[in-house]
N, C-alpha and C positions, 0 to 999 in steps of 0.2 A: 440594449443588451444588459441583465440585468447582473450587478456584480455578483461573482460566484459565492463571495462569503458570504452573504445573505442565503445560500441554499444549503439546505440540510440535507447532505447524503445519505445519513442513516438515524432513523428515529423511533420512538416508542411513541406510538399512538397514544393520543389522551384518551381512549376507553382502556388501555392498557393489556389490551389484548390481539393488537398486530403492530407489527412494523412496518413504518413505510420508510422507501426506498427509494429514490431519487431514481431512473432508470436512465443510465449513461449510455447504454447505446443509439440512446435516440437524440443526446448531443451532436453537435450545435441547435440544430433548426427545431427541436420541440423538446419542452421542458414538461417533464408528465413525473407524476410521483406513483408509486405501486404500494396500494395495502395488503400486507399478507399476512397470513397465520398458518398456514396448510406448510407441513414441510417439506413436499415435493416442490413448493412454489419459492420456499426461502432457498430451498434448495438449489433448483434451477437458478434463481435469482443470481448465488453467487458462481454457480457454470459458469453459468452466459453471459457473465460481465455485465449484468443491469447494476450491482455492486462490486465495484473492483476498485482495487485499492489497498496492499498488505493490512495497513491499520484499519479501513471503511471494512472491508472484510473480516476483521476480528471483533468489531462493533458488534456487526450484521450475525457474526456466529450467536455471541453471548446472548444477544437478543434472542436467536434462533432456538438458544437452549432454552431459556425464557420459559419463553411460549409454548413448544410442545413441554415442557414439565410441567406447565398450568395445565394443558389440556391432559394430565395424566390422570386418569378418574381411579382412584384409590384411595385409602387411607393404608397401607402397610405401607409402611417404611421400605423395610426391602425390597418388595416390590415395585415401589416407588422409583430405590436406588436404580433396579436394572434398566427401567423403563428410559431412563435419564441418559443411562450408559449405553445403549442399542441408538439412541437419538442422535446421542455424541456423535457416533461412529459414523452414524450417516451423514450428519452435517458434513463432518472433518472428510468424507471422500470426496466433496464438491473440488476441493482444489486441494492437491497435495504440496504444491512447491511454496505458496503462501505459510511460513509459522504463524504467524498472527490468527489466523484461520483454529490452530488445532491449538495455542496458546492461549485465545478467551474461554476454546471449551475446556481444556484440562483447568485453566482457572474457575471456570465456572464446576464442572464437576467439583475440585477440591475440596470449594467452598461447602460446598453438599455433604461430602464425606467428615468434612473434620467438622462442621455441624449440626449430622443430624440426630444424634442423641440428644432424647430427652425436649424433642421438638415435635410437633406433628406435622404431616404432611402441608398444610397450610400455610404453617407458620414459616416453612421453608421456601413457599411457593415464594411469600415477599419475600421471603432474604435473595432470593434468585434475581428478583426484580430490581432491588438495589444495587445487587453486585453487577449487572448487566446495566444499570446507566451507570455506575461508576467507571465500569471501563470505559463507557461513552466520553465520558466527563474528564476521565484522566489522558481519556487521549487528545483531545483540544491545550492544554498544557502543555504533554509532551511535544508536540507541533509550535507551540507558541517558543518554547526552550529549545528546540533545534531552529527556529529559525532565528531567534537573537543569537546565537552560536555564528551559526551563518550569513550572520549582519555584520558583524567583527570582520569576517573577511570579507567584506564589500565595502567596507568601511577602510581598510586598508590598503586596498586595490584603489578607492576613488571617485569621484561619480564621475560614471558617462562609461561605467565599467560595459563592456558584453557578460551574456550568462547563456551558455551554451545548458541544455538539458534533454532527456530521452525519456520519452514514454510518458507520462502524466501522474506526478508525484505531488500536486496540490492540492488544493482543499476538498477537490472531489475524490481524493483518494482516501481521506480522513475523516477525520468529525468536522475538523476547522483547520484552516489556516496552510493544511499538508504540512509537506518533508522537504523535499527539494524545493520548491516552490516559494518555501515559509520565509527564506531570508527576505525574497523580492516584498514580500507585504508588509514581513516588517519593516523594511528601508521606506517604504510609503508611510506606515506611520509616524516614521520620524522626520518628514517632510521631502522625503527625495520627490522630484520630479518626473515621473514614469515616461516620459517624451526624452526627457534632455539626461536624466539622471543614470537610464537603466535601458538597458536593449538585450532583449530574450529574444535565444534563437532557439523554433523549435522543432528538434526532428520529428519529422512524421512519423515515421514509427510503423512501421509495415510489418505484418498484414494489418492489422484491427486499427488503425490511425490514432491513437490515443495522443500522440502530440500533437498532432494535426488538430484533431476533432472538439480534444480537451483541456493540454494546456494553452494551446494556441486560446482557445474560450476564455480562458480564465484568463491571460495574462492581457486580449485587449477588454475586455470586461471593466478589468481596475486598472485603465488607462496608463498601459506601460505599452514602449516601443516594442512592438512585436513583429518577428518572422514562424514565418515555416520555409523548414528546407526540407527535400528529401534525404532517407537518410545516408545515400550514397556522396552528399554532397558536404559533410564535416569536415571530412579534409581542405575542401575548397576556403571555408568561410576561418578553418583555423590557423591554416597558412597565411590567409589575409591580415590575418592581427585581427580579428574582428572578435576573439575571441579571449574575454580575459579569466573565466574561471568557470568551471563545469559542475554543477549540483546534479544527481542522478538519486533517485529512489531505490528503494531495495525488498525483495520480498521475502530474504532468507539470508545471515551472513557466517557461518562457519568461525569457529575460533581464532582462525589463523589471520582471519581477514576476509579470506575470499567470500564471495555474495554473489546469490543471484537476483539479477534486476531481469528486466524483459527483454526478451531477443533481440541483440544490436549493440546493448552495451557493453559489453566489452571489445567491441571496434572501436566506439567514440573510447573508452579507455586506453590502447592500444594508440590512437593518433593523438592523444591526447602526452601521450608518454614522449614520442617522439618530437613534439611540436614545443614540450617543457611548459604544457599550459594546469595548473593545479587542477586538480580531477578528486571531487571529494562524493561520500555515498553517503548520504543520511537515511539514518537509520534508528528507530524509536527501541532500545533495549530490549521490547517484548521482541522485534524480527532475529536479535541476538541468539545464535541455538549454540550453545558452549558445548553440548553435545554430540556435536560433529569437528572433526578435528580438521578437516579444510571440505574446499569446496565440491571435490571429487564425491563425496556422503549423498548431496545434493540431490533429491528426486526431481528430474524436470518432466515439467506436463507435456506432453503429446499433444496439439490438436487438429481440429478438422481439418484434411486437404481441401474444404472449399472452401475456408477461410482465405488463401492464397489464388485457388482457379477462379473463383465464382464471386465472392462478397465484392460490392463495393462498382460490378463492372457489369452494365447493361447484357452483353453476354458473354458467355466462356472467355476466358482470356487464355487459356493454356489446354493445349492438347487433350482429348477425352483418353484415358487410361493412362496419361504419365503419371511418373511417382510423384511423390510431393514430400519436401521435410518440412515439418513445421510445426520446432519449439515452440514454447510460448517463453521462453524465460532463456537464458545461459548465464556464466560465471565468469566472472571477472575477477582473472587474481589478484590476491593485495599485491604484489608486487607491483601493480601499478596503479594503486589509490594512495594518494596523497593523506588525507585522512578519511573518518570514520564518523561524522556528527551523531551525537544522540544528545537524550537529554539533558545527562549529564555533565558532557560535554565532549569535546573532540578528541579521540581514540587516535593515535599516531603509533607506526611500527614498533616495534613487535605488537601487533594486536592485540593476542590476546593475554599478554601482561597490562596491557593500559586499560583491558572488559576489565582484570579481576581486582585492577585498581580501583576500578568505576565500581563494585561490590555484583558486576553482572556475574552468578554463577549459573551452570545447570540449574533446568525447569523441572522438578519431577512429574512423570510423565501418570496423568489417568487413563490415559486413551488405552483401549483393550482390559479394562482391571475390571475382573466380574464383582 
């Protein structure tokens, strides 16, 4: 099993004109990469969770921008500009509840608008290309900077700590290293021992199995004590003592505090509160939307009813015509997060005085600007 940091989630092709994409729904059992350029396909890509991951999806946008603005055959300018902005919009409907998703493309737009005077079309096509591996690039950092954050308190707690987590916040979520995840890799390179030092417990995560399927991957990959539990079974293993601190990923997190991570978390939240075990949400600055004043703002995705009757189960497992609810995402209010990791460092109540201390302000927004 090959360790996960050696795989590249999201990458720019060496002819530099498609991306390839790690295809996560085919984790555990086959490791296949997807070349793409066609934006139906980058498109789909980040639907269908072949890239998922708040930051691996902001990657995957900027590149996405990339590429169809290279394939834009013009020389006007403005023209150019529209073609860029019609592109945008359609990436950014792939997933609504992801910021990081609409946050590389307003960044990548921006960069467009506030330089393309006095440029040609070309000349802007590379600037696009740098600015889309640099988000790549600064997002490997930011992941490296949330997890020494969240080394501090493992470091604090002990070794031989538990590390309860939900949904899959690690390297395959990112460029490198992930969010939630990043503290356990960093405590490995400072010599902890993944058998004796460290024990990840990790919910399955139901419906799409992402802790099951991918931090569970990842965390016996880099030779650490790993579980899977269902995720009706938190309570069990937090009551046990078996639990000494909670890292959770986040796809969006409102000013106030509140965030949404993937459907569940905010139960492990919730028992986490009652049980007095620290419950912290890492979260890279860009998923920061200052713009929303709590979590109630929050668009949550919708998806398939056969994600829950059908995926995963030889046949039907539930009724032909029952209903089905099924978020992909919910919110977890700060009231019951302990802190807030980012890059900059760990965010404590009142929220969002400690974002506007961190200098996190409003994104100004290109999305929709003719």
């Amino acid at each position: 099993m090959e360790n996960a940091l050696n795989l590249d989630t999201v990458v720019l092709a060496e002819d530099r004109k498609h991306v390839v994409i790690l295809d996560q729904t085919l984790l555990p059992n086959e490791c296949k990469y997807l070349t793409l350029n066609k934006g139906e396909d980058i498109w789909e890509a980040i639907y269908s969770l072949r890239v998922r991951g708040a930051p691996a999806i902001g990657v995957a946008g900027g590149y996405g921008y990339y590429l169809l603005a290279d394939q834009t055959d013009t020389e006007d300018m403005d023209a150019f500009v529209e073609a860029c902005r019609k592109n945008m919009e359609y990436l950014n409907s792939a997933r609504p509840t992801a910021v990081n998703l609409s946050w590389a493309l307003n960044r990548m737009h921006g960069v467009l608008l506030a330089e393309k005077e006095g440029k040609t079309v070309a000349e802007m096509k590379q600037r696009l290309m740098k600015e889309a591996d640099d988000i790549r690039e600064e997002d490997i950092q930011i992941s490296r900077n949330i997890g020494a954050y969240g080394y501090e308190l493992l470091e604090k707690l002990g070794k031989g700590v538990g590390v309860m987590t939900h949904c899959n916040a690690g390297t395959l979520a990112t460029a490198k290293y992930g969010t939630a995840l990043a503290p356990i890799y960093i405590a490995l390179e400072h010599g902890w021992d993944g058998k004796k030092d460290l024990h990840v417990y990790c919910d399955e995560t139901r419906p799409l199995l992402q802790g099951a399927r991918l931090s569970a991957y990842e965390m016996q990959a880099a030779g650490v004590d790993t579980y899977v539990q269902c995720d009706n079974m938190a309570s069990y293993t937090m009551r046990a003592g078996k639990i000494g601190i909670i890292f959770v990923g986040c796809d969006r997190v409102a000013a106030n505090g509140d965030f949404a991570n993937k459907i569940g978390t905010s139960g492990v939240a919730i028992l986490a509160k009652h049980y007095g075990i620290p419950f912290y949400c890492c979260a890279p600055s860009s998923t920061i939307d200052m713009t929303l004043s709590s979590g109630d703002e929050i668009v949550i995705e919708q998806r398939k009813a056969e994600e829950v009757t059908e995926m995963w189960y030889e046949k039907r497992m539930a009724p032909e015509g029952v209903g089905v609810v099924n978020p992909a995402f919910d919110v977890t209010d700060h009231s019951l997060v302990t802190g807030i990791i980012t890059e900059k460092g760990i965010a404590y109540a009142p929220f969002q005085e400690s974002f506007e201390k961190m200098g996190i302000r409003p994104v100004e927004k290109f999305v929709d600007k003719k």
